[in-house]
N, CA, C and O atoms as a GROMACS GRO file, in nm:
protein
  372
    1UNK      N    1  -0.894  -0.375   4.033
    1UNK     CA    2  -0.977  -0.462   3.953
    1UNK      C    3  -0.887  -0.534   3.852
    1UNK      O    4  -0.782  -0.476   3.829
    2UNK      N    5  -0.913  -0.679   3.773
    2UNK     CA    6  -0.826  -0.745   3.758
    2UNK      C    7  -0.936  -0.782   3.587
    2UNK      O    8  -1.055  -0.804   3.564
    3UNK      N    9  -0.838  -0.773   3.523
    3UNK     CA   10  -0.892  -0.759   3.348
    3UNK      C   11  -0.800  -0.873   3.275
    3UNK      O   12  -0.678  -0.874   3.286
    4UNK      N   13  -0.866  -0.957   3.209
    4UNK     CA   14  -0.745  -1.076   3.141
    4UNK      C   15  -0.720  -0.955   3.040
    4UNK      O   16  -0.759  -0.841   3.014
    5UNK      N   17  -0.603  -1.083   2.989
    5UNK     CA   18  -0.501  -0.985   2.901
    5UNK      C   19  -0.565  -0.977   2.768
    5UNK      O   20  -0.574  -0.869   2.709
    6UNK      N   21  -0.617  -1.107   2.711
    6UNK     CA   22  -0.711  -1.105   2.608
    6UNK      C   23  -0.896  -1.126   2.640
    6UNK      O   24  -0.943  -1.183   2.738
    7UNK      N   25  -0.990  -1.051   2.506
    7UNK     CA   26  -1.124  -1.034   2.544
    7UNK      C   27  -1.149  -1.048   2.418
    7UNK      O   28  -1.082  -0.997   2.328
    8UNK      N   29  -1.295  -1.152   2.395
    8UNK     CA   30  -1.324  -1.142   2.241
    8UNK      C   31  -1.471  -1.017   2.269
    8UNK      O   32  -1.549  -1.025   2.364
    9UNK      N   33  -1.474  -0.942   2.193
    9UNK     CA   34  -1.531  -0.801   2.202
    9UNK      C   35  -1.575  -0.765   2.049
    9UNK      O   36  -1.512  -0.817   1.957
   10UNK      N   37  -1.664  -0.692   2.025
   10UNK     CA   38  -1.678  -0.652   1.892
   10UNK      C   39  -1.590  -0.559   1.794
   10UNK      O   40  -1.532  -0.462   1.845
   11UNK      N   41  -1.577  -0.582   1.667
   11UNK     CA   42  -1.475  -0.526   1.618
   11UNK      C   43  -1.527  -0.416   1.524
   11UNK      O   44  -1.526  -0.454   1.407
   12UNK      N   45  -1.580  -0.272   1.543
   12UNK     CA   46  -1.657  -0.199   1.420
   12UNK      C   47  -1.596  -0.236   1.232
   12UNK      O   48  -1.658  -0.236   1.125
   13UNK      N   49  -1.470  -0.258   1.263
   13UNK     CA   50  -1.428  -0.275   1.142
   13UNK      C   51  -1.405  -0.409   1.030
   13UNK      O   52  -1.390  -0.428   0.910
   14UNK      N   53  -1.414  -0.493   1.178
   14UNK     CA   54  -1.429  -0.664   1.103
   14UNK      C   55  -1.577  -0.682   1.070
   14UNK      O   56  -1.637  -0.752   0.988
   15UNK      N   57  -1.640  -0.523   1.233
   15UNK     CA   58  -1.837  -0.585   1.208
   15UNK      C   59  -1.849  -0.716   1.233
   15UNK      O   60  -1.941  -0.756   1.161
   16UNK      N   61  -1.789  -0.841   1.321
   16UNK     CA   62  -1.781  -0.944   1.409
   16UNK      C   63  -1.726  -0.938   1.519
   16UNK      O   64  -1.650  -0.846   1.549
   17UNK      N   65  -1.748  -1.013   1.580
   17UNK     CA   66  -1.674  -1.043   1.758
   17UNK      C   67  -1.540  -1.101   1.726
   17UNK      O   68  -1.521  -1.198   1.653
   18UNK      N   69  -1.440  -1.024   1.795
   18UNK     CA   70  -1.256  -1.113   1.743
   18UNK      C   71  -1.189  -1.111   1.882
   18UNK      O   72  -1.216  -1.026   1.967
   19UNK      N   73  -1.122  -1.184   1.895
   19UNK     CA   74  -1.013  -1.181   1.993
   19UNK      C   75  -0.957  -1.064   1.993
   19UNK      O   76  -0.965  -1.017   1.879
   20UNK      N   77  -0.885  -0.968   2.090
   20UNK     CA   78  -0.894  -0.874   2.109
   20UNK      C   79  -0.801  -0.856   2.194
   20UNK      O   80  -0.842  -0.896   2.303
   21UNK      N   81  -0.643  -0.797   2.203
   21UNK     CA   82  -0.560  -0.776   2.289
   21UNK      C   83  -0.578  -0.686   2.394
   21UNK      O   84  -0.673  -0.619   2.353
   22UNK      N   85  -0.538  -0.626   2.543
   22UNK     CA   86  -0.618  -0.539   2.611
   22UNK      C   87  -0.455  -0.473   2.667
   22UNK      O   88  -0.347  -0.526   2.690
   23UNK      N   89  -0.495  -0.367   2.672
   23UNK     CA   90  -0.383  -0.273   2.738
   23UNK      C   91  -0.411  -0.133   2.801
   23UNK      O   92  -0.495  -0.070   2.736
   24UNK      N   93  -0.364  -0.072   2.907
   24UNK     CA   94  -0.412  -0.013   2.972
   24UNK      C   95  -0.374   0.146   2.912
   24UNK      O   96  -0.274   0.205   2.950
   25UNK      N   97  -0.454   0.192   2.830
   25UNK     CA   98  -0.410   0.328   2.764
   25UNK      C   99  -0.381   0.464   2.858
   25UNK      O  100  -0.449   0.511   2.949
   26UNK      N  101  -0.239   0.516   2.795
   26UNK     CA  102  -0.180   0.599   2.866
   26UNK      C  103  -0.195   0.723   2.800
   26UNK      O  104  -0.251   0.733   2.690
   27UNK      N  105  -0.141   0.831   2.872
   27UNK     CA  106  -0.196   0.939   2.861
   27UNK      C  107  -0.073   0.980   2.809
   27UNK      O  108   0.030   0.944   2.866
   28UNK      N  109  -0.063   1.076   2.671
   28UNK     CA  110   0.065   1.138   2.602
   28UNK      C  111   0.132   1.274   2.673
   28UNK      O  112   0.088   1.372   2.734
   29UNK      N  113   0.205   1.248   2.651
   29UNK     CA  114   0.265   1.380   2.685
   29UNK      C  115   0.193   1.544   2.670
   29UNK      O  116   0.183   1.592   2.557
   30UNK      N  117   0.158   1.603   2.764
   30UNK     CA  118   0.139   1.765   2.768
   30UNK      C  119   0.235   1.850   2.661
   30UNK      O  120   0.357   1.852   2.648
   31UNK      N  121   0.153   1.901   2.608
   31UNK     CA  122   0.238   2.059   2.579
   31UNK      C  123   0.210   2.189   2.611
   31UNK      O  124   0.109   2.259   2.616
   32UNK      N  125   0.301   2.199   2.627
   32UNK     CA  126   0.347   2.303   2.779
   32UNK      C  127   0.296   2.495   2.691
   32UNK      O  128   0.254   2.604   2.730
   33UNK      N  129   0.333   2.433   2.569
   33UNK     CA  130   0.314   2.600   2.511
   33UNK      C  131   0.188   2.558   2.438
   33UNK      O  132   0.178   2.595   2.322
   34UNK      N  133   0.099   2.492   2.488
   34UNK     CA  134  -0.045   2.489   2.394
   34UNK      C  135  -0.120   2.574   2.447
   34UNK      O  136  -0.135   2.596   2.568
   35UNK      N  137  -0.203   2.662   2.298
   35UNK     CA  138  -0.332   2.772   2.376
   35UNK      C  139  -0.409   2.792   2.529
   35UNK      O  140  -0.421   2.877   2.618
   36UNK      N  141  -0.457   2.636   2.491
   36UNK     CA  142  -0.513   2.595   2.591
   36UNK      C  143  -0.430   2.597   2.755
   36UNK      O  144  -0.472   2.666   2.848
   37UNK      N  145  -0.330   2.522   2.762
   37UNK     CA  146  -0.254   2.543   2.882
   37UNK      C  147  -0.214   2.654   2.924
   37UNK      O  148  -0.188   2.658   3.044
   38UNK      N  149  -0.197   2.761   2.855
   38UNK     CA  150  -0.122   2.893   2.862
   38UNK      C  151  -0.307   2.990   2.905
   38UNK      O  152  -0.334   3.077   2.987
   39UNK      N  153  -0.369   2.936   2.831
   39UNK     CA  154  -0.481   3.043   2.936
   39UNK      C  155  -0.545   2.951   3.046
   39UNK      O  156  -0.633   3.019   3.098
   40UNK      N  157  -0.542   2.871   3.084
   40UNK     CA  158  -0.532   2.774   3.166
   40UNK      C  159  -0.459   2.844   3.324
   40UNK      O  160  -0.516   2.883   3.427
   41UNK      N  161  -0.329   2.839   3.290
   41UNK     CA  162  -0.190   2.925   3.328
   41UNK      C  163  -0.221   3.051   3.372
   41UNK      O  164  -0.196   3.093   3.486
   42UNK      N  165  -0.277   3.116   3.281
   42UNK     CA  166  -0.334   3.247   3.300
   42UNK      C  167  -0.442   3.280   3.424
   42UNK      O  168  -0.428   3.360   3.517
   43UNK      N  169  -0.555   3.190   3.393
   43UNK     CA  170  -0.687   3.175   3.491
   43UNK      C  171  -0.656   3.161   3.577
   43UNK      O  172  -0.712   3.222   3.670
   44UNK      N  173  -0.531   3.058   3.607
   44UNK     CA  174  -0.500   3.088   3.782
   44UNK      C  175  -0.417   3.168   3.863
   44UNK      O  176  -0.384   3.142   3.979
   45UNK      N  177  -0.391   3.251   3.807
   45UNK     CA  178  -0.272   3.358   3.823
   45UNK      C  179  -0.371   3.445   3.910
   45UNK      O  180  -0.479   3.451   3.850
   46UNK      N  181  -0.373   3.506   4.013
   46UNK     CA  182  -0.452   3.572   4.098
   46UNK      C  183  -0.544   3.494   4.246
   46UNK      O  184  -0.602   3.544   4.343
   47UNK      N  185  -0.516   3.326   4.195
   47UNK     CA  186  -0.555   3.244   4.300
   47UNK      C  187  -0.501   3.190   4.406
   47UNK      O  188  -0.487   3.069   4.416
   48UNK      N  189  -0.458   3.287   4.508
   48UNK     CA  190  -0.374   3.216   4.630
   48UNK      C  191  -0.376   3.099   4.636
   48UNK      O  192  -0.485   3.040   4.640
   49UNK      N  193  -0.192   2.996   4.638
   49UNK     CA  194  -0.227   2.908   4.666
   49UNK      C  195  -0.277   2.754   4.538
   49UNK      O  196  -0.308   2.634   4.540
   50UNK      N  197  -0.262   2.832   4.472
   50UNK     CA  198  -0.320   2.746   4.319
   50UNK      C  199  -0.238   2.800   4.221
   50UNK      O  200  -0.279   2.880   4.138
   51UNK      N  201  -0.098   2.749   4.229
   51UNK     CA  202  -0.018   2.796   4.135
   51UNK      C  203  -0.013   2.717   3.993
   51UNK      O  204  -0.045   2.599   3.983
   52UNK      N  205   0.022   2.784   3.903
   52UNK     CA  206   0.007   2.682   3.770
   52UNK      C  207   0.082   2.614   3.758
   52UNK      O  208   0.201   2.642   3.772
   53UNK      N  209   0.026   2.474   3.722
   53UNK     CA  210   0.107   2.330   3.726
   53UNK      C  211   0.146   2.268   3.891
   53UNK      O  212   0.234   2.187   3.922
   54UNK      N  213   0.057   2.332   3.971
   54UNK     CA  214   0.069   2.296   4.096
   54UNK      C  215  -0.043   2.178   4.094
   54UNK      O  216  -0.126   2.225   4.016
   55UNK      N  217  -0.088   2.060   4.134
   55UNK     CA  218  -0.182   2.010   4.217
   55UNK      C  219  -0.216   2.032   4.366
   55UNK      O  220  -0.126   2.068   4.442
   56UNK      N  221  -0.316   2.015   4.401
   56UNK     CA  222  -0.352   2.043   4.556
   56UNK      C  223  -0.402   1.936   4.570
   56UNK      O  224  -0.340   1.863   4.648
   57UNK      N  225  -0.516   1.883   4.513
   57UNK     CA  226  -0.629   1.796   4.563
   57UNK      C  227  -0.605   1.678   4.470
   57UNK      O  228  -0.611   1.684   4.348
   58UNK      N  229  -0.575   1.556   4.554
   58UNK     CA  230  -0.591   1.414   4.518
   58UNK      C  231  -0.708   1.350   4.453
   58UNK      O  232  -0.810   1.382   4.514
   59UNK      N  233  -0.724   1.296   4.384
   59UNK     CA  234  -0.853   1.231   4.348
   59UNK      C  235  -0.870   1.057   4.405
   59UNK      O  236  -0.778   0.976   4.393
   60UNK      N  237  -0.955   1.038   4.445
   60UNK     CA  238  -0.992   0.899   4.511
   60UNK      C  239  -0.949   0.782   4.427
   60UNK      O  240  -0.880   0.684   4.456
   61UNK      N  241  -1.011   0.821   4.306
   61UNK     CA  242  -1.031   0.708   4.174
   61UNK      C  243  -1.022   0.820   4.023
   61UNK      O  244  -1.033   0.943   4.027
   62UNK      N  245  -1.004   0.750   3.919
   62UNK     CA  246  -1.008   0.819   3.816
   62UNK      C  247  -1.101   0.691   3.691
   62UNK      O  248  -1.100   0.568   3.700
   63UNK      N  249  -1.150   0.749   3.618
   63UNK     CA  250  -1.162   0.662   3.506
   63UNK      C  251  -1.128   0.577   3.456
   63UNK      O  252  -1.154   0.619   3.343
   64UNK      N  253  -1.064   0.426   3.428
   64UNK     CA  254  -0.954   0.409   3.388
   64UNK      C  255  -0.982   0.381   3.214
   64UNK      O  256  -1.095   0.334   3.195
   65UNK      N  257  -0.928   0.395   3.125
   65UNK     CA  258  -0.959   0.375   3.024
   65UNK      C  259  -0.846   0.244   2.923
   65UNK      O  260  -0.723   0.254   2.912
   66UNK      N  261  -0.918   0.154   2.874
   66UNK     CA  262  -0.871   0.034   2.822
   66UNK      C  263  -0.848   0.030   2.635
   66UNK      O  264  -0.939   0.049   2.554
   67UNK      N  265  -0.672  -0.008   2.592
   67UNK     CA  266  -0.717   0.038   2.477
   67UNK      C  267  -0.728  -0.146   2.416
   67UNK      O  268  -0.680  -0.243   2.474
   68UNK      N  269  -0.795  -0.146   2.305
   68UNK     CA  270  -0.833  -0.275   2.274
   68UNK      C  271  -0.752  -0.287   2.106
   68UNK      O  272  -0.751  -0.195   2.024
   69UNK      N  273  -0.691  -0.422   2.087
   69UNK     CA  274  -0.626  -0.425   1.953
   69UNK      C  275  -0.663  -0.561   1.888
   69UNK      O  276  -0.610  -0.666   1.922
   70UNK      N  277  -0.775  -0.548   1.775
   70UNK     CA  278  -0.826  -0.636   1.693
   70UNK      C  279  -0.682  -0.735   1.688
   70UNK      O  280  -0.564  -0.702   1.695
   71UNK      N  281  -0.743  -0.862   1.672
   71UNK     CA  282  -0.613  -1.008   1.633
   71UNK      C  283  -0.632  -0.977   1.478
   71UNK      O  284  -0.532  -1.006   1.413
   72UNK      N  285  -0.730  -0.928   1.410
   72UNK     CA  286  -0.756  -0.959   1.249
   72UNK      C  287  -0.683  -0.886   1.176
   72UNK      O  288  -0.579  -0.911   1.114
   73UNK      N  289  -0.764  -0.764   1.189
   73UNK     CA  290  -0.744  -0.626   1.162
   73UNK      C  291  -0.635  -0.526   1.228
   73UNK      O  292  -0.600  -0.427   1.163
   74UNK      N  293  -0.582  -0.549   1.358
   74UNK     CA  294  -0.501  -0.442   1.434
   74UNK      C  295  -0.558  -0.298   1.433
   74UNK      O  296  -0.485  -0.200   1.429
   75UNK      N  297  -0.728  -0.291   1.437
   75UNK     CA  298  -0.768  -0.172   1.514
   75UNK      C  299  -0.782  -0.181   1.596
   75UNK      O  300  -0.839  -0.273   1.654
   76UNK      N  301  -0.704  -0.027   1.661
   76UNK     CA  302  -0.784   0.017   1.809
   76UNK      C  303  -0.919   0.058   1.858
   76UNK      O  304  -0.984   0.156   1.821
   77UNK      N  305  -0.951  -0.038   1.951
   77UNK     CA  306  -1.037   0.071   1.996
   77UNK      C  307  -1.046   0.144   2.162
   77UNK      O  308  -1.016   0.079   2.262
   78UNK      N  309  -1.075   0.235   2.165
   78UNK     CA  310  -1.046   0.256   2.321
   78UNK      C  311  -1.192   0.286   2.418
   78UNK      O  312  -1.280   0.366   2.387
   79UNK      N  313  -1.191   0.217   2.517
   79UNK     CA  314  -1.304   0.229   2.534
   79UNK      C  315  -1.284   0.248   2.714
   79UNK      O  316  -1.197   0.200   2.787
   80UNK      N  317  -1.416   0.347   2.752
   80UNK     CA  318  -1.375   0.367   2.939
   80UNK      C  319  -1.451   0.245   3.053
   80UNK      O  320  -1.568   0.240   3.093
   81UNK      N  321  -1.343   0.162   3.082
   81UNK     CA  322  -1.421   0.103   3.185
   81UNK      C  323  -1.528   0.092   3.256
   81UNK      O  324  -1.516   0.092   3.378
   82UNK      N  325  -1.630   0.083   3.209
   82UNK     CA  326  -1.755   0.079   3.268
   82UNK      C  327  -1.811   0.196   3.360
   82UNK      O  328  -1.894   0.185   3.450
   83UNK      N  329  -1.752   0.302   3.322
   83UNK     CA  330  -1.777   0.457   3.338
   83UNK      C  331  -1.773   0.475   3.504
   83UNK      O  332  -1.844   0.556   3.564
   84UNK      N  333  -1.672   0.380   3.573
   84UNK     CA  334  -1.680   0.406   3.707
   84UNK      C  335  -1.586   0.431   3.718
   84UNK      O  336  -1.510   0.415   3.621
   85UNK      N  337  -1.528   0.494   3.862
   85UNK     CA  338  -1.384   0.523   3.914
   85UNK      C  339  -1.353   0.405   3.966
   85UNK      O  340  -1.434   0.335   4.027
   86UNK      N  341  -1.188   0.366   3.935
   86UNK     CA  342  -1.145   0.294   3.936
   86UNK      C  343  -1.014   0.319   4.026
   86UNK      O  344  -0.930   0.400   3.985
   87UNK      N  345  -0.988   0.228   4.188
   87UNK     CA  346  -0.808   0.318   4.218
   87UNK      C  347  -0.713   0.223   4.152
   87UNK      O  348  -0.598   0.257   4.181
   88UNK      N  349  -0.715   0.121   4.076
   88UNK     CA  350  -0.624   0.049   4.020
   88UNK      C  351  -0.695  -0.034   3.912
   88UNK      O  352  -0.814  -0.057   3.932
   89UNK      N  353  -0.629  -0.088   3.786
   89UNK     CA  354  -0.666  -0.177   3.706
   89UNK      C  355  -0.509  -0.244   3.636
   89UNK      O  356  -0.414  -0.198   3.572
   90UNK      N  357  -0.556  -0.398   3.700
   90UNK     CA  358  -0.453  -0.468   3.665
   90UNK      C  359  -0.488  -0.550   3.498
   90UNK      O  360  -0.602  -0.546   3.451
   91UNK      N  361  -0.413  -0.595   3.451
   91UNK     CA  362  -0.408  -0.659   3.338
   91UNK      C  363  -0.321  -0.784   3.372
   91UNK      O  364  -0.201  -0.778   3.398
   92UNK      N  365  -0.413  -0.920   3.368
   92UNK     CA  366  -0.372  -1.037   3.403
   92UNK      C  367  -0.262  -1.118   3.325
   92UNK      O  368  -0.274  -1.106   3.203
   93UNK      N  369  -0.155  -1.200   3.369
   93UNK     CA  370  -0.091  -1.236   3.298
   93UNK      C  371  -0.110  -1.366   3.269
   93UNK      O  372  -0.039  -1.422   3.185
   0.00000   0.00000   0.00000
């Protein structure tokens, strides 16, 4: 799917419609020793075959999520593509 690069969109913080830069928000880096991952880690320990930090299963499409940057103000906002799966999203030049 094919997204211009700029969108005038609402701004919560101007509280008007602004021009609006668009970029395709990425996902930060994991940490590897967080609570969460480590019992995560744990839960699958006994599951043939499903080793931790292994993938098995591909996903078709994922969410894609778009982050948006006020021209006025320079807030973000991030918002999910129209809540469908998506296998690609381009950003037009």
């Amino acid at each position: 799917m094919k997204f211009p690069k700029e969108i005038r969109t609402y701004c919560p913080k101007c509280k008007k419609h602004t021009l609006m830069k668009v970029k395709i928000a990425s996902k930060g880096r994991a940490r590897s020793m967080a609570i969460g991952t480590r019992k995560h880690d744990r839960s699958l320990l006994g599951h043939g075959g499903k080793r931790a930090g292994e993938k098995t299963v591909k996903k078709q499409g994922k969410r894609q999520k778009l982050m948006f940057t006020c021209s006025v103000c320079s807030k973000k906002i991030e918002r999910v593509l129209q809540g469908r799966t998506k296998k690609k999203v381009e950003i037009e030049r």
